[in-house]
N, C-alpha and C positions, 0 to 999 in steps of 0.2 A: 435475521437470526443467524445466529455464525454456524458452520456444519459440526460445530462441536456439539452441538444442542442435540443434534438427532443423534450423537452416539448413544446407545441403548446397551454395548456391553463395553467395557474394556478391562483386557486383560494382561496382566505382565509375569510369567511364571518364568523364575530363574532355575525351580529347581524341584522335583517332586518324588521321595523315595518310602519305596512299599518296603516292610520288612527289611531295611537297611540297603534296600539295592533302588540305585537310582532307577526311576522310569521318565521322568519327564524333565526337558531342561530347555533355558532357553526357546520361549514362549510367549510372545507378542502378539493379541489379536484381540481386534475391535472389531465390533459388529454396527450396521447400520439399521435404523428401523426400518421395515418391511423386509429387509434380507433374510434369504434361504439357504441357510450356509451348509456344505456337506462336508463334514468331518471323517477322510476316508484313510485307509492304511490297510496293512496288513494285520490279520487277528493277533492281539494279545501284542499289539505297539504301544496300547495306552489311551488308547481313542475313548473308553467308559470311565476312567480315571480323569482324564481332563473335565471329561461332561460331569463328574459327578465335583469337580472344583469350581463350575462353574453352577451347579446348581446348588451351593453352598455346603453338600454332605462331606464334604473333606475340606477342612481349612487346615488342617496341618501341610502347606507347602511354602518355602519359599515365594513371595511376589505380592502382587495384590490382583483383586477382582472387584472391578465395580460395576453393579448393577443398577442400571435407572427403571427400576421397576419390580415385576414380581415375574417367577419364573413358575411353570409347572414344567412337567419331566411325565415321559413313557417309557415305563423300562423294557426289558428285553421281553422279559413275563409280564404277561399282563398284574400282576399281586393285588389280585382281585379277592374280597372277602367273601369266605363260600355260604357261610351262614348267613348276609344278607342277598337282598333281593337286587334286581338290575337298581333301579330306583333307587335305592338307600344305598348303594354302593359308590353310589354317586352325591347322594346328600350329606352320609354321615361322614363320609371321607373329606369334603373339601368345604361344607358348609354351605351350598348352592340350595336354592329351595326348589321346590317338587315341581315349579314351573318351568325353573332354569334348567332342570337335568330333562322333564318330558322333551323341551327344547333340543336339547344335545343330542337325545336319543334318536329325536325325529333325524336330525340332521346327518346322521353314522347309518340311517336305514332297521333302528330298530327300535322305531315306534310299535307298541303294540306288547314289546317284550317284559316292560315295568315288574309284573310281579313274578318272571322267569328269574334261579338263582343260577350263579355261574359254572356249574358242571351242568345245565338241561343248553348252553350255547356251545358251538366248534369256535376253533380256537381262531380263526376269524372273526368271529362273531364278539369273541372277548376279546380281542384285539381294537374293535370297534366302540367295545365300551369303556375300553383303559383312554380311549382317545378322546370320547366323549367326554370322559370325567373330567379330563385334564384341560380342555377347553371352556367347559361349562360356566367357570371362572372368569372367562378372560383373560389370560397372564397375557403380561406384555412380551413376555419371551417364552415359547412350547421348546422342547428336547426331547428328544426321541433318538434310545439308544435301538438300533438296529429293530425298527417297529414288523418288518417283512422276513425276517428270521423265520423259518420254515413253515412257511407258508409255501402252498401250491403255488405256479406262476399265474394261473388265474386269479387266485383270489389276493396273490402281493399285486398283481395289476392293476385289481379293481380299488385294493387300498390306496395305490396309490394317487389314481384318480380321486379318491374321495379326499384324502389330504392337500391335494392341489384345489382342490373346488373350495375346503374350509378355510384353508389357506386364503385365499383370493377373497372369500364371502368377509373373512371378517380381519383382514389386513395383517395376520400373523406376522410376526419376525421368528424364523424357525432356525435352530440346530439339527439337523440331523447324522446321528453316525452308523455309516455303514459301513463292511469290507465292499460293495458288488459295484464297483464304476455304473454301471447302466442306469442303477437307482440314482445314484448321483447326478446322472448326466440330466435324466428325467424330470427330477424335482426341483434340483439348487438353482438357483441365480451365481454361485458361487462357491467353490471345489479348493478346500486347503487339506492339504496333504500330510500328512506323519510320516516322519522315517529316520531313519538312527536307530542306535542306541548310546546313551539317553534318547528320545526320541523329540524329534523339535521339528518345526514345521518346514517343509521343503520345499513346499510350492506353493501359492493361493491365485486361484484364476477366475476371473471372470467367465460363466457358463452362457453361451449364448443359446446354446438347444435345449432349457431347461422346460417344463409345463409354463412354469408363471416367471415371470422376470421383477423383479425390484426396481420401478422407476423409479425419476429424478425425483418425483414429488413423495416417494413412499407406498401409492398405489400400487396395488398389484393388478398384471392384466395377465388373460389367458393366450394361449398360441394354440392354432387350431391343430 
């Protein structure tokens, strides 16, 4: 099988403008499957604008995007429904059944929560179930825009262990965007950078100190 087969995103943006002022330009990136890619820069470079062209909520840009598969997305906020329960926030939303989400919940650390609604959880806690939801599915590609956003250092720590563990457990290919290098360094197999303006990519590096790395075969392994 030729290495084109495993390409799982490719993307080509010449050119992307909010409200008539350009923000993104000149923009080439492929993703491989099992990669963990960290999408990092300075706040308000354009790092949630590219993620949201890439998870199809913005096609008004310059280029193309193709995706071999289906994506789901964690946004900043968890936009969690307050009038359902953990359970249905997770079924009515994505179409998973009541087995698949008990599944998700168990695996986030909040079996047992099912008929708790999302102001009786901390915002960890709904952080754990925006994550849940969006795995419950399977997508071939997860996105998470800035998931550890004020969050105590304990409990961004403990997320991010648990991200590395789902990661690994069920062979994810992940985007994630943050401003904080450390999270990067932590989670990615691989760190591309924003900067400019227009903002275009400036760097893309291969991360060897990351939790899980992206082997040759796709497999993800853990580092102790």
């Amino acid at each position: 099988m030729s290495p084109a087969a495993f390409t799982l995103l490719d993307l080509k943006l010449t050119g992307l403008a909010l409200q008539r002022s350009p923000i993104l330009q000149d923009i080439h990136l492929q993703l491989q499957k099992g990669e963990t890619l960290a999408l990092v820069g300075p706040s308000g470079i354009g790092k949630t604008s590219l993620l949201r062209v890439i998870a199809g909520l913005n096609s008004d840009f310059d280029g193309h995007c193709h995706l071999q598969g289906t994506c789901a997305v964690v946004f900043q906020e968890p936009t969690l429904l307050p009038w359902l329960d953990v359970l249905r926030n997770i079924c009515v939303t994505t179409g998973a059944t009541a087995a698949q989400a008990r599944k998700a919940l168990q695996e986030v650390g909040l079996a047992g929560r099912e008929r708790d609604f999302p102001d009786q959880l901390s915002l960890g806690q709904q952080r754990r179930l925006a994550l849940a939801r969006a795995f419950s599915v399977r997508p071939d590609l997860l996105l998470l825009d800035e998931p550890f956003v004020s969050l105590d250092p304990e409990t961004a720590e403990g997320m991010m262990q648990l991200l590395a563990r789902i990661k690994a457990d069920h062979g994810l290919t992940t985007i994630m965007v943050t401003h904080v290098a450390a999270e990067a360094r932590k989670l990615a197999s691989r760190i591309v950078t924003l900067g400019g303006s227009p903002a275009r990519l400036v760097s893309d590096v291969q991360n060897n100190g990351a939790y899980f790395q992206s082997s040759a075969s796709g497999v993800t392994s853990s580092r102790s």
